[in-house]
C-alpha positions as a printed Julia matrix, in Angstrom:
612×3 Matrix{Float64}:
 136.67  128.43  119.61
 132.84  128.86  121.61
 130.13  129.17  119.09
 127.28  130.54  120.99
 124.49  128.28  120.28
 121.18  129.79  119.01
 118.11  129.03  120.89
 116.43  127.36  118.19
 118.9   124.44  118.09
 119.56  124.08  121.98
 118.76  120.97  123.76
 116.51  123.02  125.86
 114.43  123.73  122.81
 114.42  120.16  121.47
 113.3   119.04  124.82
 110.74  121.68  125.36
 109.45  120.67  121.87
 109.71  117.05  121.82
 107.54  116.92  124.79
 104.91  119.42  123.54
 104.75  117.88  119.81
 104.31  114.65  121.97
 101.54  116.35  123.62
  99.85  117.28  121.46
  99.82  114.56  118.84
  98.58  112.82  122.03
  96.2   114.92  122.7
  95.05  114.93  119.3
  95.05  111.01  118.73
  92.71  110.97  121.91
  90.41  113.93  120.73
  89.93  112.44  117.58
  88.51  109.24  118.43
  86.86  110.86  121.66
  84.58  113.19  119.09
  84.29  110.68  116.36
  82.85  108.05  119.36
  80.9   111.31  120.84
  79.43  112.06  117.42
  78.78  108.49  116.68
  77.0   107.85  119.98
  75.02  111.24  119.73
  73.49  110.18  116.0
  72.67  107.24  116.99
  70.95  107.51  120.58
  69.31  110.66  118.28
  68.02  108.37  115.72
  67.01  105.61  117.85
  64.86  107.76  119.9
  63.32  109.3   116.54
  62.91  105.61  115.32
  60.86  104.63  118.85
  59.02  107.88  118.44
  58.06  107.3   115.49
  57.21  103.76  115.87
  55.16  104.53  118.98
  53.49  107.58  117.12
  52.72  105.29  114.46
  50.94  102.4   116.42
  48.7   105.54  118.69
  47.5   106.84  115.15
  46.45  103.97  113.68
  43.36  103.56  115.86
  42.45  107.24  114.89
  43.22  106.93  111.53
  41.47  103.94  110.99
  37.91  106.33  112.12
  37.93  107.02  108.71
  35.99  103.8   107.84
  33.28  105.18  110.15
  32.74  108.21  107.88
  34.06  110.43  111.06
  36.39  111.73  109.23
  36.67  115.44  110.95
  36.57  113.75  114.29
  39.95  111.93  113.51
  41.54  114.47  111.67
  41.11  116.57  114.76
  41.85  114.05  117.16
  45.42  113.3   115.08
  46.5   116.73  115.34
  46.36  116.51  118.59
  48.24  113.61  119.13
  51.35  114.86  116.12
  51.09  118.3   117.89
  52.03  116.77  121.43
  54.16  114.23  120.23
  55.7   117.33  118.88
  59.2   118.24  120.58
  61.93  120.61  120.25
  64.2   118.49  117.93
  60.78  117.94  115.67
  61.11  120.08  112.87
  57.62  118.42  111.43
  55.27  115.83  111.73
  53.16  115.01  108.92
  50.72  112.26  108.34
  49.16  110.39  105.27
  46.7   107.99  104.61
  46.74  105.12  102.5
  45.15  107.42   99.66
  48.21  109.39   99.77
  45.82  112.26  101.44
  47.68  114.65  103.91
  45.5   113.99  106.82
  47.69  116.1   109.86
  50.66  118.25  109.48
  52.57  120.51  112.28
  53.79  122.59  109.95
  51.76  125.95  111.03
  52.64  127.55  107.5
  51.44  124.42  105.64
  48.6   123.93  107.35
  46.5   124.06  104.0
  48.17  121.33  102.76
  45.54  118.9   105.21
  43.39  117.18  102.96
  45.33  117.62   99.48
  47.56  115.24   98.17
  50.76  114.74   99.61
  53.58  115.89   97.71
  56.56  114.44   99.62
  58.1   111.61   97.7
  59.3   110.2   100.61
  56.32  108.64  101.9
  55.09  108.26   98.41
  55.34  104.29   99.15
  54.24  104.49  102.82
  57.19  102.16  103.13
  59.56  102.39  106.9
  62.49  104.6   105.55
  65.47  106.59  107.76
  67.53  108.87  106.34
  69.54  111.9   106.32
  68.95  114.92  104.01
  69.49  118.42  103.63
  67.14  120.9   104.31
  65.94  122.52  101.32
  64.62  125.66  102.73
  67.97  125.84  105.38
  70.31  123.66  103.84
  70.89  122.15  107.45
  70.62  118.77  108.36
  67.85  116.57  108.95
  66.82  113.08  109.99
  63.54  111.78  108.18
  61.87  108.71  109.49
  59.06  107.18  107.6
  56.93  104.72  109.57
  53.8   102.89  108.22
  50.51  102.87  110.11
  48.99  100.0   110.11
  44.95   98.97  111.07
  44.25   98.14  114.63
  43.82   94.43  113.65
  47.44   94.38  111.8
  46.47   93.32  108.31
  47.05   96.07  106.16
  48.83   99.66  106.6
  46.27  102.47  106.37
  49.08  105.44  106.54
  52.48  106.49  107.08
  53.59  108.77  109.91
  56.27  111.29  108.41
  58.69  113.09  110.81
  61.47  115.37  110.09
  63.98  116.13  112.78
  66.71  118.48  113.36
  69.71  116.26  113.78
  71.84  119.41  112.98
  71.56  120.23  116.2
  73.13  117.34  117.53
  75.94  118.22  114.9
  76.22  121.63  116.45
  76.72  119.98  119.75
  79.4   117.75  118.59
  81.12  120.92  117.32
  80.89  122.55  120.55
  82.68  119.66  122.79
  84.94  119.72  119.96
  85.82  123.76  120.15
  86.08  123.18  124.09
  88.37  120.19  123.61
  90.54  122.32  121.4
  90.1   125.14  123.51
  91.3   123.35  126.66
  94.02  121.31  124.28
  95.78  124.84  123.14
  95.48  126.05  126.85
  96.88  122.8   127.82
  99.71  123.05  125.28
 100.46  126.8   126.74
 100.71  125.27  130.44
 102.56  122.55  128.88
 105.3   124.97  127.11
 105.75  126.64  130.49
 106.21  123.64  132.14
 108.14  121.77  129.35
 110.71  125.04  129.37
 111.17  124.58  133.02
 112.19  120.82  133.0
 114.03  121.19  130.12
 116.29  123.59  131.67
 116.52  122.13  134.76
 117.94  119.14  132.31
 120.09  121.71  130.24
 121.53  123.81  132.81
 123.61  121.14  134.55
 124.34  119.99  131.41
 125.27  123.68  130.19
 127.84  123.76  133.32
 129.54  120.89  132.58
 130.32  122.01  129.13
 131.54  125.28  130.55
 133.3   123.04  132.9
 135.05  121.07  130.2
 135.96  124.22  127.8
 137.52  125.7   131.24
 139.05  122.17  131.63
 140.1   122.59  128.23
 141.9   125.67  128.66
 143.61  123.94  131.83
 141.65  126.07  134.58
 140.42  123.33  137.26
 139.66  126.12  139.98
 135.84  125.72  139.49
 133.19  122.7   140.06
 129.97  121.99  138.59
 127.13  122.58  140.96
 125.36  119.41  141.77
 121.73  120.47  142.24
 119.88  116.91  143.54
 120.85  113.19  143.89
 119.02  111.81  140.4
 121.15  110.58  137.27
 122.03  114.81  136.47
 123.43  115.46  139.91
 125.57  111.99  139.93
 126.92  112.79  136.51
 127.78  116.2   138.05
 129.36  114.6   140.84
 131.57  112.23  138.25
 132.09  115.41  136.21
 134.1   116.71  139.19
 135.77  114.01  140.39
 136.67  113.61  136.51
 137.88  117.24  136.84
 140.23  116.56  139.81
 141.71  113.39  137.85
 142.7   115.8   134.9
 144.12  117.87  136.69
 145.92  115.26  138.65
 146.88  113.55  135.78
 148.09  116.87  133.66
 150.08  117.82  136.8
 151.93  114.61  136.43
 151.92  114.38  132.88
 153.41  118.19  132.67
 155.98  117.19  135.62
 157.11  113.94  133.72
 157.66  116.59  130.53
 159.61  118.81  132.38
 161.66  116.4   133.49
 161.92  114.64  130.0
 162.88  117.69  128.86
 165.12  118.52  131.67
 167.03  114.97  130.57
 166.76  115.57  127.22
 168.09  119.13  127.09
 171.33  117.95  129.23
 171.7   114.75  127.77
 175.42  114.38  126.04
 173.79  112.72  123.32
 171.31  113.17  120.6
 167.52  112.1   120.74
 164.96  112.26  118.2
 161.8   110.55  118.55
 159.56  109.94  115.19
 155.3   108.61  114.73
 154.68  105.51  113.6
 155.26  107.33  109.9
 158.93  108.1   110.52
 158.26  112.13  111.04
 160.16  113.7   113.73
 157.95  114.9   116.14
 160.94  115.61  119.2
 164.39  116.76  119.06
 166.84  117.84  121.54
 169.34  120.73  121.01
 172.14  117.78  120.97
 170.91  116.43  118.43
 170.16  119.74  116.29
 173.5   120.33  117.14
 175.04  117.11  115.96
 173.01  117.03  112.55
 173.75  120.86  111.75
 169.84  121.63  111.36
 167.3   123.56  113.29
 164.11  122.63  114.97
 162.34  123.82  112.47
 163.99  121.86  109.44
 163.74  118.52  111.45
 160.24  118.29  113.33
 157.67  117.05  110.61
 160.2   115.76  108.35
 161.05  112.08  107.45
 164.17  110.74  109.96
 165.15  109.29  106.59
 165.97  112.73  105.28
 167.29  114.06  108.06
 169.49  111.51  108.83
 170.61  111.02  104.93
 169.93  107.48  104.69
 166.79  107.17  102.41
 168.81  105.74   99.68
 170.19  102.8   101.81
 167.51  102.33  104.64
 163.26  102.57  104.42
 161.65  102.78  107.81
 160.32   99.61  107.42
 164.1    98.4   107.74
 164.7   100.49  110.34
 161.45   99.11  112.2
 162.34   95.12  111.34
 165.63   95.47  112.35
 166.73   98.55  114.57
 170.73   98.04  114.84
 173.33  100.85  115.47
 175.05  102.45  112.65
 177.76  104.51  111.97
 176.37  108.41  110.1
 178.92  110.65  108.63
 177.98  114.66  109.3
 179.42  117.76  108.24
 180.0   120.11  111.63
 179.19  123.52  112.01
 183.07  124.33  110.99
 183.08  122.16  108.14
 184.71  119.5   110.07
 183.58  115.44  109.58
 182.17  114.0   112.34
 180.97  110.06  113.11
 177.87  109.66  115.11
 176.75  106.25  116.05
 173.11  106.0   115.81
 170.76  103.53  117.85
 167.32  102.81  116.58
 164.97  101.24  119.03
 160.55  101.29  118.25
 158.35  102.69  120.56
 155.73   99.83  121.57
 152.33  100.54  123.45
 150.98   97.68  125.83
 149.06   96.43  123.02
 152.12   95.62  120.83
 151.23   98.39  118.51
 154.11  100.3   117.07
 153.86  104.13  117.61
 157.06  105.14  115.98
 160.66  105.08  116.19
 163.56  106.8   118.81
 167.07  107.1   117.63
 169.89  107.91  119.81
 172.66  109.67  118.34
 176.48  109.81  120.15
 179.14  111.44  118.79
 181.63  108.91  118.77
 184.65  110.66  116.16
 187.49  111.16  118.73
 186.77  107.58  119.57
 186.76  106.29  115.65
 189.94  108.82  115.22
 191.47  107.1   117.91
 190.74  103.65  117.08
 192.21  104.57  113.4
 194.98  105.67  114.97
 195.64  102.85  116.97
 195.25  101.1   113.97
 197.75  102.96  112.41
 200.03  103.01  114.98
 200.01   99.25  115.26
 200.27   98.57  111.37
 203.59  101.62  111.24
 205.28  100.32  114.25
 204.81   96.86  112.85
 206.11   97.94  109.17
 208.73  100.41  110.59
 210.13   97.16  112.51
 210.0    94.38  109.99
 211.59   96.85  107.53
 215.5    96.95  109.29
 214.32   93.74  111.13
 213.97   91.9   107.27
 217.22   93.64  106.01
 219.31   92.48  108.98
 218.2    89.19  108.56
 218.99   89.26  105.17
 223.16   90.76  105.98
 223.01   88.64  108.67
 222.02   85.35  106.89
 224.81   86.15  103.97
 227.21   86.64  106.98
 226.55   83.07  108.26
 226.69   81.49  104.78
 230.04   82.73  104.96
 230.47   86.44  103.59
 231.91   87.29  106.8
 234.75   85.85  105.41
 235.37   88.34  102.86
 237.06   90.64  104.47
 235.87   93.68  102.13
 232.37   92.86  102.16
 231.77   91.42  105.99
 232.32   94.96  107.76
 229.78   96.84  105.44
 227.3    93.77  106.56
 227.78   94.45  109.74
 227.77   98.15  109.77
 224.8    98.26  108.46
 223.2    95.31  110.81
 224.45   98.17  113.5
 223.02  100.79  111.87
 219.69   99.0   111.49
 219.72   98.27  115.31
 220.85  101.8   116.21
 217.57  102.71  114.17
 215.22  100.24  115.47
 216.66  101.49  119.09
 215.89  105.41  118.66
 212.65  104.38  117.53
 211.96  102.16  120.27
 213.02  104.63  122.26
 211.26  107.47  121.06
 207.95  105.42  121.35
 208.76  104.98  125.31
 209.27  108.57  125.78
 206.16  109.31  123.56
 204.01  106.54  126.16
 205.71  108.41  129.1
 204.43  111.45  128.11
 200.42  110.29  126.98
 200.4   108.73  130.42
 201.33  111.5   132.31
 204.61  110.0   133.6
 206.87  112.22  131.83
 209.18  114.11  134.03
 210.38  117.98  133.59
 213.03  119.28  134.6
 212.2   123.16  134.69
 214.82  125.97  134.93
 215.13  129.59  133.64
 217.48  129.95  130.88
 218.39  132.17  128.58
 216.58  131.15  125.63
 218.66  133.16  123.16
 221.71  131.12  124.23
 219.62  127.99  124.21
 219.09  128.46  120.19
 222.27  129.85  119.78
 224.25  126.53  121.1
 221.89  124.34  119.16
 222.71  126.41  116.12
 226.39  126.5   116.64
 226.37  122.51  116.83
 224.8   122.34  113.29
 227.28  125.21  112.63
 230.13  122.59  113.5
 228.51  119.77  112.09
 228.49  121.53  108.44
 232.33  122.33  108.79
 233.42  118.86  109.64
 234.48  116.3   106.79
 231.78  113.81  107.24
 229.21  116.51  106.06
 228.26  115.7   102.22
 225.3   118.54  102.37
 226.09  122.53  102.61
 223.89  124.87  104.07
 223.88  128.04  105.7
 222.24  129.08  108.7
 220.97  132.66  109.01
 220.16  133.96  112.46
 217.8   137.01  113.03
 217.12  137.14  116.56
 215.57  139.75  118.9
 218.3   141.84  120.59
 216.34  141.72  124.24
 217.18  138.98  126.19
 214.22  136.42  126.87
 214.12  134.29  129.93
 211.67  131.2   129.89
 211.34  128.49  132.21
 211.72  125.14  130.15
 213.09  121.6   130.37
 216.9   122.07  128.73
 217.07  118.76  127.37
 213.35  118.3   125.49
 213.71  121.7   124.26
 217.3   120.73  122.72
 216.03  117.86  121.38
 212.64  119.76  119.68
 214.96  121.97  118.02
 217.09  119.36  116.66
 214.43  117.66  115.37
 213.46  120.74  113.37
 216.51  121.59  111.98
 217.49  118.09  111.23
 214.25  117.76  109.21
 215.33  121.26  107.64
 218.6   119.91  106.37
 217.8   116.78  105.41
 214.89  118.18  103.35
 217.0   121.24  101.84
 218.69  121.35   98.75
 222.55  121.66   98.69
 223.55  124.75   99.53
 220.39  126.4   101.01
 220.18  128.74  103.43
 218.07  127.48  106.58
 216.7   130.78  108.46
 216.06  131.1   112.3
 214.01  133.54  113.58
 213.71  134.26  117.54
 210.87  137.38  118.66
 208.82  138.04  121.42
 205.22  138.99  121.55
 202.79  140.65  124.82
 203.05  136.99  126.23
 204.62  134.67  123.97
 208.32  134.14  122.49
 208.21  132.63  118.77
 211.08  130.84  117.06
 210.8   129.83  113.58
 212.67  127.84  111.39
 212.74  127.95  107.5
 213.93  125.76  104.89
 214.26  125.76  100.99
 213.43  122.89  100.91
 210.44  120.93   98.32
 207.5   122.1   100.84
 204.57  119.8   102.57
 201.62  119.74  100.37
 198.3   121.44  101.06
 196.86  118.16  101.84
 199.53  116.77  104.41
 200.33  119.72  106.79
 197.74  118.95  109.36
 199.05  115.77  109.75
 202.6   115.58  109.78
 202.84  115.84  113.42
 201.18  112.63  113.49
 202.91  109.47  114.8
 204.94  107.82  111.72
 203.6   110.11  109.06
 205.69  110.85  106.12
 205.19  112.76  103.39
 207.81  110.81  101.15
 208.18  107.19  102.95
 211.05  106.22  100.74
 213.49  109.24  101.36
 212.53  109.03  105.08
 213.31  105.97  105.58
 216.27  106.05  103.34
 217.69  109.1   105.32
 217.29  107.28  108.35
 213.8   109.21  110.35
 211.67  107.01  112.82
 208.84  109.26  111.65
 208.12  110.13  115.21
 210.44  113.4   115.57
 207.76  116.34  115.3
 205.43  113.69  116.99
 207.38  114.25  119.78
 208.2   117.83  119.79
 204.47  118.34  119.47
 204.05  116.82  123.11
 207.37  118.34  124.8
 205.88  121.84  123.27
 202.55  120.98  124.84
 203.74  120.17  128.48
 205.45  123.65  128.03
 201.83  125.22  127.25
 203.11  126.65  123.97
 202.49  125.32  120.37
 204.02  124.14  117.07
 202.55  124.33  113.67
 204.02  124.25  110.17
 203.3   126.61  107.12
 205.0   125.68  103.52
 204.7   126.22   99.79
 205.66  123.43   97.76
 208.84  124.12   96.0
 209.46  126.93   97.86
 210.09  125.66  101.28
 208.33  124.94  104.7
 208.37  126.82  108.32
 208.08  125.6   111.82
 206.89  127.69  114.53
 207.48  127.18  118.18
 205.48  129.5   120.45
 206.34  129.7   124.62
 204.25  131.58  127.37
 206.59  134.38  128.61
 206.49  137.0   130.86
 209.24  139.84  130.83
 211.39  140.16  133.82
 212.95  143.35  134.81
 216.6   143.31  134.91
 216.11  144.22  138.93
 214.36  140.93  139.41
 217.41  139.68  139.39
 219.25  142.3   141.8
């Protein structure tokens, strides 16, 4: 925001009067002691001339004074006029003379001329003593010098008279006053020259000055199209020259600094990962979308806000931790669709050139199909190493009462081994069904494709079961109830996977059903899909375990699984023969009420001419 700056507190003002109160308290200083020396030197070359006067008046009247003696008394009255009325001069106010009686003998006072020959009423010479001093004027109330000077007799031994002379030193006072007036006259004319000339430096001072702050508030609003005029080669014009090239660096500089943004912001905006970058107080102070993404915030809940809180670790971690020691670490978030994911988080501190810590960056990847799959792995390792030593333990255990001699009894040795076979038959499906399921994550996996009749398809996998539940060997009844779609639907599959996802269905249906339930296939068609269902009676999948019982060895009740004889990989591998078909399989169930398997297939109807 530009305040305009009143003219009263402007440099050019300060200048203007800095140099004219200097002025004049100069000129003041020197007119001061210039009319106190004037005045001093004016009184006193006025009184020492009065003082000479009156000394040399005093020594010509004391030969005419002394004529008295003679008894010629007129004669020297007359003659001592004469000589007080020449001596007389224009700074003379009066002369008056007395003799030793105290007898006004010659006065050149024209209106007290009567006073000659009376007694002398001035106390000042009352003493006929050598006296100078100043006094006022009675009659004027100016100022006057008197000087008193004795008269002595021509031969020097005894004073016969005093000599009285009153001057007009007011004059000289009057003079004094008038040098003054001109010197304060010619000081305030001075001081009016002096403003005009003190404006004009100051501005030629001010107004390169004045551009370059224009310069910087246009530099300030990022406009580097102008330059500061440089008006002569002194210390103004150089700093204007600086100014400029100070200008040009700027904008150099901000034209870098505003490319290396956009490109920081280009990385950060496409980075795969999170970024947020805190002060040295822990607040956020940049974000990218990533990372808003990963957290679940927006901008405007993260920037300004402790890292601590935003990354939900305040109770475990203070950013003086963090700062000590900045190692990875594994955050737990809640996604946008409620999901969990894992984001490993890398701290590292932000250091200038001094050493000085200026905050804190924390990279953020999300790293939860990674953690999934290394639980997985886990899993898989610790199930395939449990589902082996299981029938791997009990054979050992037939097989080492075989060799301490059970296989004699002929009663007990074939139910040892039958079960020793059925153990291996086990361990072999499963070994088996892990090679297919490794054929088909690594892309190796074979398909043979072929149109069938997929209605037949179901049909003589249901008609198997249909056997299987009439034959002897069968403990468990069930019923199988068929509601198909009456149009025929032709899909391109592989014969032999699909077979064997359907078994796996409704073996899991049986096994799972109670005695006597009725297991219901459905076949339909939709704009581009065929469905086929399967239901059972059975107990149900909890809430909790749906999601994952296509998962690799998962079982919702290990003991009966294992007991009936399941690898646990069945519906792991339907899942990815259903895949490489581009359809899918998902489960719905109610416990105690029963679960359902769907199968979906792309499919596109065919004319019955396609054929022709």
């Amino acid at each position: 925001m530009n305040k305009k700056v009143r003219f009263f507190q402007s440099v050019n003002f300060k200048i203007a009067l800095a140099f004219i109160l200097i002025l004049i308290i100069s000129i003041e200083i020197i007119g001061a002691y210039f009319i106190r020396g004037l005045e001093n030197k004016t009184i006193e070359s006025f009184t020492t001339s009065m003082n000479r006067q009156a000394a040399s008046l005093s020594g010509t009247l004391g030969s005419e004074l002394s004529k008295d003696n003679d008894k010629d008394t007129d004669a020297a009255d007359a003659s001592i006029q004469r000589i007080i009325d020449t001596n007389k001069s224009g700074d003379i106010i009066e002369i008056r003379v007395v003799d030793e009686k105290g007898i006004v003998r010659a006065t050149t006072n024209v209106s007290d001329r009567s006073a000659r020959g009376k007694k002398n009423d001035y106390r000042d010479i009352d003493d006929l003593a050598v006296k100078s001093e100043m006094a006022i004027d009675d009659a004027t109330g100016n100022r006057v010098y008197i000087n008193v000077q004795p008269i002595q007799s021509p031969t020097g031994d005894s004073i016969i008279g005093a000599v009285y002379i009153k001057s007009d030193i007011e004059k000289q006072y009057l003079e004094i006053q008038n040098t003054a007036l001109i010197f304060v006259t010619a000081s305030i004319i001075a001081a009016a020259i002096s403003i005009v000339v003190a404006v004009l430096v100051s501005r030629s001072i001010t107004q390169p000055i004045g551009e370059m702050r224009e310069q910087a508030r246009r530099i300030a609003r990022g406009d580097y199209s102008r330059k500061v005029a440089v008006y002569g080669k002194d210390e103004l014009g150089q700093l204007a020259e600086t100014f400029n090239q100070l200008g040009d660096r700027i904008e150099e500089t901000q034209e870098a600094m505003e490319a290396e943004r956009n490109r920081l912001d280009s990385v950060l905006s496409h980075m795969t990962d999170g970024v947020i970058a805190t002060d040295r107080r822990g607040k956020v102070i940049t974000i990218n979308e990533m990372a808003i993404n990963l957290l679940n915030v927006t901008s405007e809940e993260a920037v300004g806000h402790s890292i601590l809180e935003l990354l939900d670790i305040e109770e475990d971690y203070t950013l003086r931790k963090l700062l000590e020691n900045p190692d990875e670490m594994l955050i737990s978030r809640e996604a946008v669709d409620g999901s969990e994911i894992i984001l490993r988080t890398d701290f590292s501190m932000i250091r200038r050139e001094s050493g000085f810590i200026s905050g804190l960056v924390a990279v953020m990847h999300d790293v939860t199909e990674q953690e999934k799959t290394e639980q997985e792995r886990r899993e898989f390792v610790s199930n395939v190493s449990h589902e082996l030593r299981t029938p791997l333990t009990s054979m050992r255990s037939y097989i080492e009462a075989l060799s301490e001699g059970a296989w004699q009894d002929k009663e007990i040795a074939p139910n040892f081994l039958k079960v020793t076979l059925d153990e291996t038959d086990r361990m072999i499906r499963m070994i088996n069904d892990l090679l297919n399921l490794s054929r088909m994550d690594n892309g190796r996996n074979t398909m043979q494709l072929e149109y069938i009749n997929f209605n037949e398809l179901v049909n003589f996998v249901l008609d198997r079961f249909d056997m299987m539940m009439n034959s002897q060997d069968q403990k468990k009844k069930y019923k199988i109830r068929r509601e198909f779609t009456k149009r025929e639907l032709w899909v391109e599959v592989d014969t032999d996977k699909m077979m064997q996802v359907i078994d796996n269905i409704m073996n899991n249906a049986i096994k799972y059903s109670p005695d006597g339930g009725t297991i219901i296939v459905r076949l339909m068609e939709t704009h581009n899909n065929i469905v086929l269902s399967i239901q059972d009676q059975g107990l149900g999948i909890p809430k909790k375990d749906l999601q994952k019982v296509f998962d690799r060895f998962y079982r919702v009740d290990k003991a009966r699984a294992r007991k009936q004889g399941g690898t646990g990989l069945g519906l792991a591998i339907s899942k990815e023969v259903i895949k490489s078909h581009g359809g899918t399989i998902w489960a719905e169930s109610k416990e105690n009420k029963g679960s359902t398997f769907f199968i979906t297939l792309p499919y596109e109807p065919y004319e019955g001419e396609w054929w022709e």
